[in-house]
N, C-alpha and C positions, 0 to 999 in steps of 0.2 A: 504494500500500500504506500503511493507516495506522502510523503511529509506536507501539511497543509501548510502555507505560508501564516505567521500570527495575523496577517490584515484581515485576512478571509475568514480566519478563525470568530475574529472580532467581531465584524459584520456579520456571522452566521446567527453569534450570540444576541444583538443588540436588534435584528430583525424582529418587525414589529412591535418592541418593547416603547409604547405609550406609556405617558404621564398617569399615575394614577388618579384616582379622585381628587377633588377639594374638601378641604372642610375648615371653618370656621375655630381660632381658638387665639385667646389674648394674647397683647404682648406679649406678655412675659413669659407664654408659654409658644412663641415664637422662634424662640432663636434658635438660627442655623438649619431652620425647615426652609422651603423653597415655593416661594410666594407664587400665586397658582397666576396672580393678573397683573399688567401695568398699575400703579399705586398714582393717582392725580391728588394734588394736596387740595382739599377738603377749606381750608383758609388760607389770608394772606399773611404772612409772617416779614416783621413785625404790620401789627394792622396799621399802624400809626407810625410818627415820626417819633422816633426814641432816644434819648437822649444816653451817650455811650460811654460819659465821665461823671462821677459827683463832680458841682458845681451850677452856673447860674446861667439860666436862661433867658436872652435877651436878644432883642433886635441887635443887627450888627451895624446897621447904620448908628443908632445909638452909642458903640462900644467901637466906632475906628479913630477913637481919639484918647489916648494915655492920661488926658486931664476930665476924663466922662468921670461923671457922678449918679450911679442908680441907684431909685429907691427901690429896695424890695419889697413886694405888696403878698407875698406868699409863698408856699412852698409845696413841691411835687414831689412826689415818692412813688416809688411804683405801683401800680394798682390803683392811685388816686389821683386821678385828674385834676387840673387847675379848670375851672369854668369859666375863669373870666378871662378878655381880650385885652393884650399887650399894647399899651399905650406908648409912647415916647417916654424917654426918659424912666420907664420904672424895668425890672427885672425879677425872675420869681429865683428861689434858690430850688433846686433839682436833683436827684441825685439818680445815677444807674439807674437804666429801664423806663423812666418816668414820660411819660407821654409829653412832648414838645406845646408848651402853650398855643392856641390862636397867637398869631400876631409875632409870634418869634420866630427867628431864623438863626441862630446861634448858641451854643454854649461855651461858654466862659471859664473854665476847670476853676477849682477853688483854689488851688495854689498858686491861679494870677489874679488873684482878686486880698484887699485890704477891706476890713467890715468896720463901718464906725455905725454900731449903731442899727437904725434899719436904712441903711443905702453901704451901698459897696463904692468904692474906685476901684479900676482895673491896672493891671501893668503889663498885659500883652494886650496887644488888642485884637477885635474876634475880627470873624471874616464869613461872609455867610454858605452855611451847610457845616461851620467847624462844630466837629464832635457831636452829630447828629445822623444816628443811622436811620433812612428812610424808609418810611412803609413800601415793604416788599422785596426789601432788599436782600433777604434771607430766597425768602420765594412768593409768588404769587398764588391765590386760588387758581385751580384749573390745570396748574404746573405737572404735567410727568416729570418725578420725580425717581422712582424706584421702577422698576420694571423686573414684570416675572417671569418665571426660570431661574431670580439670583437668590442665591442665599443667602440670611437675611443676617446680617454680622450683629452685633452690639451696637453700632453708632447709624444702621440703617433702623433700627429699633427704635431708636433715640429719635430720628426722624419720623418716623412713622405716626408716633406720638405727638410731633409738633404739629405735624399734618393733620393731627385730628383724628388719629383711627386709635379705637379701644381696644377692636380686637381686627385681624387679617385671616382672609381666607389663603390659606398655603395648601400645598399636597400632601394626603396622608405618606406617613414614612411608611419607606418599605420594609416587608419583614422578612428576617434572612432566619431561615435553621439551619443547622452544622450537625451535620452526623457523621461522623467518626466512627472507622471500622478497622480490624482488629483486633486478635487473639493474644497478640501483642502490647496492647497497650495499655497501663495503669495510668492508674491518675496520682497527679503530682501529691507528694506526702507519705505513698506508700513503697515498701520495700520490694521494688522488682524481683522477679524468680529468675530462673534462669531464660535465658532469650527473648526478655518482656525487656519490654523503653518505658520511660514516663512518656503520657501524653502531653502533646505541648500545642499542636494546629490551631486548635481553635480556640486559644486564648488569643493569637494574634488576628485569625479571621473574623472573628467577631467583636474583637476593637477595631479593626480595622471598618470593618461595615459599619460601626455604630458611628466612628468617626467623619462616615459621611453619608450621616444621618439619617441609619437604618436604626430600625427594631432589631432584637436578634433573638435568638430562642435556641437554648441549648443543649439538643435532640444526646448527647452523650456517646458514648462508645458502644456499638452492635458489632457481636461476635460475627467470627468468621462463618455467618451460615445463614442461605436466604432468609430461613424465617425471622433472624431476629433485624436484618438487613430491611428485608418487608415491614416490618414494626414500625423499624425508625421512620421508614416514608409514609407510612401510614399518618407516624404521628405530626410529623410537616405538617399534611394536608390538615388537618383534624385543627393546627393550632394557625391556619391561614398562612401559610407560609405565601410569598410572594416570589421567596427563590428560596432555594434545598441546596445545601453545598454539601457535597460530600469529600470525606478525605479518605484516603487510599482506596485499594479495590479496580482504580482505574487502567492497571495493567491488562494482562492477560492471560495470567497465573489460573492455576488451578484453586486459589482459594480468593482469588481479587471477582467477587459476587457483585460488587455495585451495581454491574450493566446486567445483570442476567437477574437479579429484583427488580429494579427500573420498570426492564423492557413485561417481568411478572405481572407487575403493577398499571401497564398499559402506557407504560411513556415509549415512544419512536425515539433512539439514541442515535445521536450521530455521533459513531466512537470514532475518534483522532489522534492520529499523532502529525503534531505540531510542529513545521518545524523553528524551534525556540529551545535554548539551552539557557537556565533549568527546564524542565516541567515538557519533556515531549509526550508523554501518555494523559488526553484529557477527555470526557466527553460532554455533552450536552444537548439537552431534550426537550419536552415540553411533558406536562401534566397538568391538561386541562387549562388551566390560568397558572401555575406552578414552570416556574423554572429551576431547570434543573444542570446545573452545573457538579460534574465530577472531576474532583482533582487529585494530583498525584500525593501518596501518601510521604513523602522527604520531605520535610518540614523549609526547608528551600525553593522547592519546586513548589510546592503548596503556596506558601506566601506573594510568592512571582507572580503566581497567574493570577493566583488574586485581585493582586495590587493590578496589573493588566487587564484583565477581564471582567469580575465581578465590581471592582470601585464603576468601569462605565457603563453596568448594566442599572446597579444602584441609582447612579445620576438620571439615566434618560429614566428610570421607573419614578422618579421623583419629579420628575419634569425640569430640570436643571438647564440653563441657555447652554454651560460648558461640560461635555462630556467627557471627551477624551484629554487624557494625559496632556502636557504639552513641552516639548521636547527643546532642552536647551544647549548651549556649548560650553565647551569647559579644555580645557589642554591637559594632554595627556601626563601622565606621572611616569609612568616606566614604558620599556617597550613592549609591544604587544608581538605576538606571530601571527600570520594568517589565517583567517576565518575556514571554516568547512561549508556546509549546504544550511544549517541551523545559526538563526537570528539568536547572537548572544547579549543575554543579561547578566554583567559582572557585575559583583558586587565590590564597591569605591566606596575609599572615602575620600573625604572633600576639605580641602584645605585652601585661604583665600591670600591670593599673594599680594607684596605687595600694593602693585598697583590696581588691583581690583578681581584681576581675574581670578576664577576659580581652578583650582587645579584636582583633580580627579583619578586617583592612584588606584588601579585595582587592586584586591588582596591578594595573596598569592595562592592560597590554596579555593577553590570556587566547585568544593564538593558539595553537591545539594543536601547532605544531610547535618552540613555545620553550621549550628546556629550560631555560635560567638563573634563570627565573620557577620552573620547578617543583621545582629545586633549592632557590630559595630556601624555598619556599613552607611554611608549618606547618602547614595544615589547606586542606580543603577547605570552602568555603560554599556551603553546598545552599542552593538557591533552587527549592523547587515551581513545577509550570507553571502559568504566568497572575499570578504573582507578583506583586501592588500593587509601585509604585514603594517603596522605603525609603530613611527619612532618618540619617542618620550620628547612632548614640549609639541606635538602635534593635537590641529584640535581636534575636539572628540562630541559625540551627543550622549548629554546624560537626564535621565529620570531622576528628578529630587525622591525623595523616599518621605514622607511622613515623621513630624517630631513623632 
């Protein structure tokens, strides 16, 4: 069977994969969900002319003379409007935020002003619009402001609210399960036996998914043997899964069941090998509304396609503007040899020289089953297949990796 190219692989996976539903829920229980609509601000910010220093508000014709004398007839604070109209010669005292009198076109900051009294002198003189932010200067009613597909940060939050919204229609998050298979594998705490691992997969897949802004659900470890394999997808469905990740099985071993429950359970498997280094045995299905991505069980290989595959099944299921990865340059650290027929993902770290540039060192050993490398690691170095040898201080395209 030839080797699928990863592009094709990608597109197989991400076919037809729409935005899930909307639903309504508060700010504060907003963040980092991904806004279902374009967001138009709701008012104008500031509604009024605001004044953006303590100090006095006054005409500026009045105040372009070092020897002006103004009385002050009152005082603005935020929230409380002055009601009366600015006359020649008077000025009201003001401070942050405070809504701009009728009749004034200036402020005055208080460290140029002398008080005798109820009237001021000045010793700078104003100038008109000084230290006066204007109505709408922030934004106007009617303004597209935020637009959806984007994730919504902390300070689009902050907006959102000034805009005037209590609560946003975003997309429900997606929900990921992880089933994990093997006879092999304990859970971290306990004293392996002989030829058992700790598990480890799906502590990083399912941060990883949650990270961008999945649900997750964690389906556990099913023996090596269709029925308890059947369980686990069972229990997917059963808890809405929106994608089933599974870890190992995805070979073709006599005891790697993933694809032969799957296919029990009525899912169409399109089994592949990939070609990408780590992670060339993967497959992927459908069940029903259920997606079903299988990955390889090397906790390297695992993590890779992940971060490659399911991070941009996640996004387009959330309705996200930006799906795919995006790929940057960096100068090589050591030399590399020439590539084979499989798209390599080395695992780099990342160190910023100098003058700006990054530099991107691969580790030396890039055995898919070491994790202390991919702990360490800051990015991924793609290396296209058939790749010329490259020399160290050459540039290169790297995947940043996730704090």
């Amino acid at each position: 069977m030839a080797l699928m190219p990863v592009a094709d692989a990608l597109s197989a996976i991400l076919a037809g994969a729409e935005p899930l539903p909307e639903e309504m829920v508060a700010l504060d229980a907003a963040y980092h969900r991904t806004l279902a609509h374009d967001l138009a601000a709701r008012r104008t910010q500031p509604p009024e002319p605001m004044s953006a220093m303590d100090g006095y508000a006054v005409r500026a014709a009045d105040a372009a003379d070092l020897k002006s004398r103004l009385k002050v007839i009152g005082e603005v604070a935020a929230g409380r409007p002055f009601e009366r109209t600015l006359s020649a010669g008077e000025a009201v005292r003001i401070f942050t935020g405070g809504v701009i009198p009728h009749g004034a076109d200036a402020v005055i900051i208080q460290e140029d002003t002398r008080v005798d009294g109820d009237h001021i002198s000045i010793t700078e003189a104003a100038s008109p619009g000084r230290h006066i932010r204007p109505a709408g200067v922030d934004f106007r009613e009617g303004d597209l402001l935020l637009n959806g597909g984007s994730r919504l940060s902390d300070r689009a939050l902050s907006l959102a609210a000034a805009m005037n919204y209590p609560e946003l229609a975003v997309r429900r998050r997606p929900k990921v399960a992880v089933l994990a298979t093997g006879d092999e594998l304990v859970m971290p705490g306990s004293q392996p036996g002989p030829g058992q691992i700790v598990y480890s997969n799906g502590y990083a897949l399912r941060a990883l998914a949650r990270a961008e802004g999945a649900e997750t659900v964690d389906l556990g470890v099913a023996a090596d043997t269709v029925a308890a394999t059947t369980a686990g997808i069972r229990r997917a469905r059963e808890a809405g899964a929106d994608i089933l990740i599974t870890t190992g099985g995805a070979s073709v071993g006599d005891h790697d069941l993933v694809k032969q429950s799957l296919e029990a359970e009525g899912v169409a498997m399109a089994f592949w090998r990939i070609a990408m280094r780590p992670g060339k045995p993967m497959m992927h299905g459908r069940l029903g509304a259920m997606r079903v991505i299988g990955l390889p069980g090397n906790p390297v290989s695992s993590y890779v396609c992940a971060f490659l595959f399911l991070v941009p099944l996640i996004r387009a299921l959330s309705g996200r503007n930006t799906i795919h990865h995006v790929r940057t340059t960096a100068v090589l650290g050591r030399d590399l040899a020439a590539n084979d027929q499989r798209e390599d993902y080395l695992r780099a770290r990342l160190e910023e020289r100098q003058d700006g540039a990054l530099i991107a060192t691969p580790v030396m050993q890039q055995d898919s089953s070491l994790l202390g490398n991919l702990a360490a690691a800051r990015a991924l170095l793609v290396r296209p297949p058939f790749a010329p040898a490259a020399a160290k201080g050459s540039e290169c395209e790297i995947l940043t990796l996730p704090d």
